[in-house]
C-alpha positions as CSV (number, residue, x, y, z in Angstrom):
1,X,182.0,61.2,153.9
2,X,178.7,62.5,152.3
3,X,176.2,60.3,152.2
4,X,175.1,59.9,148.0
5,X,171.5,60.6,147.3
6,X,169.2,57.8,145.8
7,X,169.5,59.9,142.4
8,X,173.3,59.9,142.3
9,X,173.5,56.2,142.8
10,X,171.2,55.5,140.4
11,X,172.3,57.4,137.3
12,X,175.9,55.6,138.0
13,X,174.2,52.3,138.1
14,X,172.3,52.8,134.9
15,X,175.4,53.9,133.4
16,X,177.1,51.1,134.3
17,X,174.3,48.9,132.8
18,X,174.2,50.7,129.4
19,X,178.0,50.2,129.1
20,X,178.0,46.9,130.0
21,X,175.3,46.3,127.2
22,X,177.2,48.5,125.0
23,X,180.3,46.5,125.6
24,X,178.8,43.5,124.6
25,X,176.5,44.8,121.7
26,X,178.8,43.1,119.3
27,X,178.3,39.8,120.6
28,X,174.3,40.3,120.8
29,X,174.7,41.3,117.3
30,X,176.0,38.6,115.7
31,X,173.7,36.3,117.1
32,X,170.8,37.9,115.0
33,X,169.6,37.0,111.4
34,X,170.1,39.7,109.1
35,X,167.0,41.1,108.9
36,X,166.7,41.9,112.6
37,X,170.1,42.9,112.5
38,X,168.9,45.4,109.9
39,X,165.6,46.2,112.0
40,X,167.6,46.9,115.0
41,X,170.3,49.6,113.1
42,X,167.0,51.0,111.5
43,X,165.2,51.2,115.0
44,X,168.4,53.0,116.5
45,X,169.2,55.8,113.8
46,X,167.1,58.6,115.0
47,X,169.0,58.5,118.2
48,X,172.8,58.5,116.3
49,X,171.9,60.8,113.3
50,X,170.4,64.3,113.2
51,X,166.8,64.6,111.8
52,X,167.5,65.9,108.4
53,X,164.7,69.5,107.4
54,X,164.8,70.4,104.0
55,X,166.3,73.9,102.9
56,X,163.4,76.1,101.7
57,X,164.4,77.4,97.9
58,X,164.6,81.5,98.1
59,X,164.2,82.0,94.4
60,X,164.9,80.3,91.1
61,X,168.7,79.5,90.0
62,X,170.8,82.4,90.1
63,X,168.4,84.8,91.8
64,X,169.2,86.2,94.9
């Protein structure tokens, strides 16, 4: 058996830690007021949505 090197080990141990917390997010969740419920979801957005650009306008309406 191949020994594993130090950085195999640890990215399996550090993703066993973020699914553990992940797992129990729910329960750290409801144990927060509102508001840093709220804080939190705002805090952790730019990592679950796409950064929105806006669309440069060409022309004016109907011009191509």
């Amino acid at each position: 058996m191949a020994k594993k090197h130090p950085t195999a080990i640890l990215r399996e141990t550090l993703s066993a830690t973020v699914e553990q917390e992940f797992a129990n997010l729910p329960a750290l969740l409801a144990d927060l007021t509102p508001k840093e419920r709220l804080t939190f979801v705002c805090k952790l957005l730019p990592y679950v949505m796409a950064k929105q650009e806006p669309v440069p306008l060409l022309g004016s309406w109907g011009d191509d």
